[in-house]
N, C-alpha and C positions, 0 to 999 in steps of 0.2 A: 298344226297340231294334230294328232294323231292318237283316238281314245280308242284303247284295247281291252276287251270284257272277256272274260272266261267263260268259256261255251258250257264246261261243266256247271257251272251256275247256274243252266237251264235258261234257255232261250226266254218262257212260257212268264218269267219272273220279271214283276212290274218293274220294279228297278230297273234293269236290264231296258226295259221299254223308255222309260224315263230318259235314260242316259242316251240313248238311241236318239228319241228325238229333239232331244235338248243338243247333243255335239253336232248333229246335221243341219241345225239350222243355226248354226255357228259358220258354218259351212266346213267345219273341222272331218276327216273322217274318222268311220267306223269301222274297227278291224274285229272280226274274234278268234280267238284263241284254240287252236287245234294242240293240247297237250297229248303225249302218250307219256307216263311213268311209273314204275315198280313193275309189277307183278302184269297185271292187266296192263299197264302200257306194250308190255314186250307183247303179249299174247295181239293186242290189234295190230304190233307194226307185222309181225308173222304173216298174220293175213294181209294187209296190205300190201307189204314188198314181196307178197309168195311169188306172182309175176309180173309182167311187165302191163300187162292187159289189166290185172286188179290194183295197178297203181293207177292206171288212166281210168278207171270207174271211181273212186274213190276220189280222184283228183276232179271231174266232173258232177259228182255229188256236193263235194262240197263249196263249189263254184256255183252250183244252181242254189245250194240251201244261203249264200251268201246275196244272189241276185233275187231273190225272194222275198226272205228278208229284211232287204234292205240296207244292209251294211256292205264295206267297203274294200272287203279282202281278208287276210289271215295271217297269223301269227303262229309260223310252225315250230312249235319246240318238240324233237324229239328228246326225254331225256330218259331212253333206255342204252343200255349196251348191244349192238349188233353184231352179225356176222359180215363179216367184209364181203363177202360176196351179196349181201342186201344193199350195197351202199350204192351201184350201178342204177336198181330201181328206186333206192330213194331220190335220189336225182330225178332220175325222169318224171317221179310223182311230183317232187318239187315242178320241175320245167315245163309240166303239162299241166298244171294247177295254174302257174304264171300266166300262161298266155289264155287259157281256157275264161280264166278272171277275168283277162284284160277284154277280150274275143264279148263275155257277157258286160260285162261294167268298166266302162271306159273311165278312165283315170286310178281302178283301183289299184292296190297293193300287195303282196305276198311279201313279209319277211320272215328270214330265218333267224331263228334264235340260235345262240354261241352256246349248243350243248354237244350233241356225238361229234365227230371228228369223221374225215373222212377213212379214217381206221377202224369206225366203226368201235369206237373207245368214247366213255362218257367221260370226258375230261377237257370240262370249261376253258377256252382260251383267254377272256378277260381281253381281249383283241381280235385284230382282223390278222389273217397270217396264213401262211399255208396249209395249216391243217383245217382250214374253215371256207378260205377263199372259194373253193371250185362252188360252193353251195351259193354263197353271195352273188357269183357270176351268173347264176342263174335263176335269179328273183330279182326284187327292185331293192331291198337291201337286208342289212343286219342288226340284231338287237344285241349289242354285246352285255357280255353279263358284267356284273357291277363292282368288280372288284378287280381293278384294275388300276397300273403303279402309273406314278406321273407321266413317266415318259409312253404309254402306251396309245394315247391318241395319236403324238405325231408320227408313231411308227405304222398306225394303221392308217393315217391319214395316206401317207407311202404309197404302201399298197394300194391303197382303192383309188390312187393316178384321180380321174376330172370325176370318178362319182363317191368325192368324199364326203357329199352333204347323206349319200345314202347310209353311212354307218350311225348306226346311232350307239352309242355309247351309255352303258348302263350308269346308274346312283341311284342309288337305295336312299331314300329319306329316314327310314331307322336306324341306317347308317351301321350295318352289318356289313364293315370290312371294305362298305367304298370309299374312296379317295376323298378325303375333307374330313370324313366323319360326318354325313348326310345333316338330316336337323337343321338346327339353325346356321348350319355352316354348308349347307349342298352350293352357295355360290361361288364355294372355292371350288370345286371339281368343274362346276357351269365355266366357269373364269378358262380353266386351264383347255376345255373341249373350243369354246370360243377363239384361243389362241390360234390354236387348230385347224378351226374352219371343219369341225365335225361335228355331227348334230348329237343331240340329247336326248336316250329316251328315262324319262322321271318316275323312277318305282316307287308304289306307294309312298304316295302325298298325301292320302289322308292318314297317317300318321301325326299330325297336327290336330285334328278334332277324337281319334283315335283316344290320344294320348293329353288330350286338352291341356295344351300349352296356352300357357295365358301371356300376356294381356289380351289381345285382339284378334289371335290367330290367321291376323294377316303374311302369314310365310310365303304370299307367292310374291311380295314385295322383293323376295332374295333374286327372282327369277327377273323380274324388274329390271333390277338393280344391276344385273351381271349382263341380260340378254335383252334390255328394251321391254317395250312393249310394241305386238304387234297387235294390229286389229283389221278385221273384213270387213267388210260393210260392201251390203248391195249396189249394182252398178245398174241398178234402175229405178224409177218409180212405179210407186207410191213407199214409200221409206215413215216408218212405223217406229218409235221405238216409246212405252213406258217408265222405261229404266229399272224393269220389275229385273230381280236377283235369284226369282223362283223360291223365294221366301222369304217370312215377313210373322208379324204380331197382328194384321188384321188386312181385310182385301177390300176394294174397292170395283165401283166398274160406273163408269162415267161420270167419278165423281162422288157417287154416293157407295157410305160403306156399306158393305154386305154382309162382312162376316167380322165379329171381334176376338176370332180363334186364333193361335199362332198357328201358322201351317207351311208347309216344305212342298213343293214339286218342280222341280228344274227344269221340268220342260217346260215351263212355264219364263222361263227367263228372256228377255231382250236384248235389245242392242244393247251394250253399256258404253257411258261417255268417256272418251279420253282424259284420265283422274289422274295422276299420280298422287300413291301415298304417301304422306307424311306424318312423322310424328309427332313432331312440334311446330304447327303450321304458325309462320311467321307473325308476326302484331303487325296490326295498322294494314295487314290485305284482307278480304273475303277468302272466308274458306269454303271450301267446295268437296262435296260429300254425298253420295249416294244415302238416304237417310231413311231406317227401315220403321223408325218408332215414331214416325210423322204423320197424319195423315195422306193417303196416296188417292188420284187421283183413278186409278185403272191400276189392280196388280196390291204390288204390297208394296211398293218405293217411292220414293223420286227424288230429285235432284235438291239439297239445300244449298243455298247460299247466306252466309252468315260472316258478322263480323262488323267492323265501322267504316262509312264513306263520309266523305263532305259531300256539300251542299249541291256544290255544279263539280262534282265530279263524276266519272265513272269509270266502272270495273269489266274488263272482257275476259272473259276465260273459255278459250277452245275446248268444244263437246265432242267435234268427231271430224277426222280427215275424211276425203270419200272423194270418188273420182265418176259424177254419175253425170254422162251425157244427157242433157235436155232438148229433144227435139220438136216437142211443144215451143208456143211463143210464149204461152204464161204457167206459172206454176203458183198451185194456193198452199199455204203455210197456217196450219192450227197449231197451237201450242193453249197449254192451262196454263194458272201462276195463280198462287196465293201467297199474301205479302201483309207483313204487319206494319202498320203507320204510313210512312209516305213513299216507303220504299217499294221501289218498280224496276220491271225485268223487261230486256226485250231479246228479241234473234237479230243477228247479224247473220246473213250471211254474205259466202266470198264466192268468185264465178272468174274462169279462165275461159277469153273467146278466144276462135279460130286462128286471130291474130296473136295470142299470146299476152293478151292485154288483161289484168286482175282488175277486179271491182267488187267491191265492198258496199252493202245493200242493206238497212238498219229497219227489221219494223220494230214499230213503237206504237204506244197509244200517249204517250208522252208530252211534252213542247219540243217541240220540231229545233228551235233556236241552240239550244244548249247542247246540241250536235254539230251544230253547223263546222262544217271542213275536218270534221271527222271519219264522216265516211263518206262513197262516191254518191250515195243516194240514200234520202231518209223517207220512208214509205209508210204514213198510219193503217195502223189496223183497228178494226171495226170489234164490238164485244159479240157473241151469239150468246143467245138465251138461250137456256135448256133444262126443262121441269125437271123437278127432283133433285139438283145438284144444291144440298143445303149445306156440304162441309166448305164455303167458301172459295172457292174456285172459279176464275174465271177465265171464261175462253175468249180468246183474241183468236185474229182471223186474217191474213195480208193474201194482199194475191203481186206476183212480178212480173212483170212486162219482159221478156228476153230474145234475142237474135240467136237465129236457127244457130245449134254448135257450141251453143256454150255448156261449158261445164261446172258441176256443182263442185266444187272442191275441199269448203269447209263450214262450219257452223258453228258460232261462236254465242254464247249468253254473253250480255250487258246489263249490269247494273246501273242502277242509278236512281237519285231521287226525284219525285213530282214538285211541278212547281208552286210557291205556298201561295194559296189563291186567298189574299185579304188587304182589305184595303189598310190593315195596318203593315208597318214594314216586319220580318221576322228579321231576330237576332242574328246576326251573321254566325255559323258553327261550323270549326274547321272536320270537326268529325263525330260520328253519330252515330247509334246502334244502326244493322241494316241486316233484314231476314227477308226472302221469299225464297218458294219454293216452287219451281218448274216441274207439273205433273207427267206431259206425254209432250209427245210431238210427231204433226203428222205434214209429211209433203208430197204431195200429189197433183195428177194434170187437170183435174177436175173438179169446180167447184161442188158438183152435186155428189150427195152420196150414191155409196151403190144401191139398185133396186135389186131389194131382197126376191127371193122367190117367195108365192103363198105356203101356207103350211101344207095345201093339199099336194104339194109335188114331193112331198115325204113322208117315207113309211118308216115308222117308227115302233118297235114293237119289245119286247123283255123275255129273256132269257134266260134260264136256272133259278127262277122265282122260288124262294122257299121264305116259310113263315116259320116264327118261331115262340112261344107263349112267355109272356114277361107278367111283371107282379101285377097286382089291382087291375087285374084285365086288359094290362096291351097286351102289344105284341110287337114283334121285329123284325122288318122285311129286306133280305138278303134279295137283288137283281142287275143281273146283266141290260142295261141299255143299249141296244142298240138302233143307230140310223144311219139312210141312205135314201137318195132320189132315186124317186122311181123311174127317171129317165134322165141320163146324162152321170157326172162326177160332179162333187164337193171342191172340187180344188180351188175353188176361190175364197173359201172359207181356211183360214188361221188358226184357229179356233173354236170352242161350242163350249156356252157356260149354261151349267146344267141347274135348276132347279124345282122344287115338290113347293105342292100346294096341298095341305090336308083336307080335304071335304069334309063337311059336319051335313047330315040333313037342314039343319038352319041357317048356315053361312060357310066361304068356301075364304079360307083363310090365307094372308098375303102370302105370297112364293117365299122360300126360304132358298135361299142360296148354298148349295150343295157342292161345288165343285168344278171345275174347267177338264175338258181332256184336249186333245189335240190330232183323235183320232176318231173315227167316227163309231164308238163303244167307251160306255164310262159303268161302272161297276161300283153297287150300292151295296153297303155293307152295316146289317144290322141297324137298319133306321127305325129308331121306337116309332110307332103311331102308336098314339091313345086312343082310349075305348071309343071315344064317340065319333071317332073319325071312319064314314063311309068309303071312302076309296080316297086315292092319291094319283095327284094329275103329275106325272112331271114334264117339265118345259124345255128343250134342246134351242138355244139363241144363240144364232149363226151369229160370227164376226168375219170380218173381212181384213182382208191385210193391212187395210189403211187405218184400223182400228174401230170401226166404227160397228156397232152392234144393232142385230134386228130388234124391233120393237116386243116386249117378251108378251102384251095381247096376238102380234101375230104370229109366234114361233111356232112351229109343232109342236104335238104334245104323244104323250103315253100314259093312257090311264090303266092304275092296278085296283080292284075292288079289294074293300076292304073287310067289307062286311063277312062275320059266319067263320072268316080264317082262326086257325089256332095255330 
């Protein structure tokens, strides 16, 4: 997948950040958008095609503001009218842009969007074709515009010979004039590019929250439904996932909730498990649902499972394909689960060795017995304790014995009930309500966690501090946080959950939970302190990929006095 943002948007805009780092660690890229149109577009392409020399400045300008950044290449649309004699240097800007991209940021991309014509005429192709090709031949490919008739995938498929996964073919989801009538019907146009074997690029999809279609606003089920699902997943450990959606009715973080605010930030999002949607999920299976109004264990989600089981049976439903080499001989396996009545959750997982041999691995805290020849091996897992954790949650914990070469390949939850421990006999019941919910899950080569650094290897300090006067005598403190080590990089950290602690001269008041960034700068905006509050500590709590977070007595801190401000 391929997320493209408009550079006129302003770089500098949180959003913009958000998207950024939420598509990248999807491992999708990041393209942005070089528009030129009307009046001022024609005035900058002037200057840029004036010569051959200010095509190649302009084409290494915007290769360096791309590999700085962060993002992943560019989307050139010009949509002025030119003079044919500019269309020699548009090429070359194009072609010296391609490889300049590639030359700074390996794997990136340059496409061209289906606007001038090699005529130097603004006049949309709705294809690949002669009047567009020479530009396609010289970048990694094409965005055609969206309006475009049945037959014109296979005709550009034609054309573009073995790089026809490079064309992407336009659909409008407002459904302005392309093929289906976008909306709830874009999987007819997905249908017919499929045919094809040409790819798809999806114009405004948020036209479903836009336009708040109801019931569920599940519209990418059409994309499902026509093109699969595909999913990335890391090809190493330690492998991490919450099943957080980057939004939620209230946040967690080990367990214990933090905040009972609904709140949105997408970079904030995780792996997500291999779900398909449904609308009327079957009777008599478990249904399985990323579930945002439940308590979460970390994040604002997590996995429910719901629905009726009998007594000795159970339920497996695959969470994630994944192809992650183990070169360690043992791997440890944390997972939460909170569950009503007798109902109990465990991980399977699945492992491919060098010989090609599969094997299926079940931990449980369970009876052993009531598995028996269901999988290759049934492994208990032990509880950890961990203060604070009062929303019910508990952590189980396996560790796997493996030969050098094996590969992880899948991960499956299993349902099933505990066994009824009384000396009288229970009723025999062919089926039975059955709820729990799987918070996180973490696998890793190490039983131990990571050793955080002290706070003293971090400087921590605030930027654009301004106070503001509020009624009955607070006031509201607008600041830039920023942090960094003072010797070495952060890259081992994931994450940093930011929170304030109000100082009173007679007591220093529990931390409140402020916010997550992902970058090492979080920006505080208009936070009331009350009058009697002396200064404000705030706390930066490193986390690590494995999930696991510093103790917040030993985080760093930043304190802002409060006293005297108006």
């Amino acid at each position: 997948m391929i997320y493209i943002f408009n550079l006129g948007a302003g770089l500098d805009e949180s959003m913009d950040l958000l998207f950024m780092i939420c598509v990248l660690r999807m491992k999708s890229k990041v393209l942005g958008t070089f528009i030129a149109e009307w009046d001022e577009g024609r005035v900058i392409c002037d200057r840029l095609l004036s010569t051959k020399e200010s095509a190649h400045l302009y084409a290494e300008r915007l290769a360096e503001l791309a590999d700085s950044l962060g993002f992943d290449g560019w989307l050139i649309n010009i949509e002025v009218r030119l003079d044919i004699k500019q269309i020699p240097i548009l090429k070359e800007f194009i072609s010296h842009l391609n490889e300049t991209m590639h030359s700074l940021v390996p794997g990136s991309l340059v496409i061209w969007y289906d606007s001038v014509t090699i005529h130097g005429g603004l006049r949309w192709q709705n294809q690949l074709n002669e009047m567009n090709k020479p530009f396609f031949d010289i970048c990694d490919g094409i965005f055609v515009n969206y309006t475009w008739k049945e037959n014109y995938p296979r005709l550009s498929a034609a054309i573009a010979g073995d790089r026809k996964f490079d064309v992407y073919m336009g659909i409008d989801v407002f459904g302005r004039g392309t093929y289906g009538g976008g909306q709830w019907n874009t999987n007819v146009a997905l249908d017919v590019l499929k045919k094809y074997d040409v790819s798809a690029a999806i114009f405004a999809p948020g036209w479903v929250y836009e336009t708040k279609q109801p019931p569920n606003f599940h519209w990418w089920a059409l994309v499902e439904k026509s093109w699969g699902i595909l999913r990335n997943y890391p090809k190493m450990l330690p492998f991490y996932t919450n099943f957080d959606q980057g939004r939620g009715y209230h946040f967690s973080i080990d367990g214990a909730k933090v905040s009972d605010d609904p709140w949105c930030n997408i970079s904030c999002q995780g792996f997500q498990p291999f779900l398909e949607f449904a609308d009327n999920p079957s009777p008599g299976i478990i249904q399985t649902l990323v579930d945002l109004t439940e308590a979460s264990h970390s994040g604002g989600g997590n996995i429910t499972f719901k629905g009726t089981l009998g007594d000795n049976a159970f339920f497996a439903r695959r969470l994630f394909l994944g192809e992650i080499p183990l070169e360690n001989l043992s791997i440890f396996c944390t997972y939460s689960v909170r569950s009503e009545g007798d109902s109990q959750l465990g991980l399977s997982l699945h492992f491919s060795s060098t010989r090609n041999e599969s094997t299926s691995i079940l931990l449980t805290s369970g009876d052993f017995n009531q598995f028996s020849g269901k999988f290759n091996k049934v492994i208990p897992t032990h509880r950890l304790e961990r203060p604070g954790n009062s929303f019910g949650w508990v952590l189980q914990e396996g560790s796997i014995a493996l030969e050098k070469g094996d590969i992880l390949t899948e991960i499956h939850a299993v349902c099933y009930r505990s066994k009824y421990e009384s000396s009288e006999l229970r009723p025999a019941r062919s089926s039975v309500k059955y709820f729990a919910e799987l918070g996180h899950l973490t696998i890793r080569t190490s039983e131990k966690n990571l050793d955080f650094l002290p706070s003293s290897s971090w400087l921590v300090y605030g930027q654009f501090i301004k106070w503001v006067s509020g009624s009955r005598g607070s006031k509201a403190l607008t600041v830039k946080i920023v942090w960094k080590l003072k010797h070495g990089t952060g890259t081992a950290f994931s994450k940093y959950n930011i929170y304030v602690k109000k100082v009173t001269k007679q007591v220093e008041e529990v931390a409140e939970y402020l916010g997550t960034a992902h970058v090492e700068a979080f920006y505080v905006s208009d936070l009331v302190v009350p009058t009697e509050t002396s200064s404000l500590k705030f706390i930066v709590q490193m986390c690590a990929a494995d999930g696991t977070c510093q103790n917040l007595d030993d985080s760093p801190t930043f304190t802002v006095d409060a006293e005297g401000r108006a």
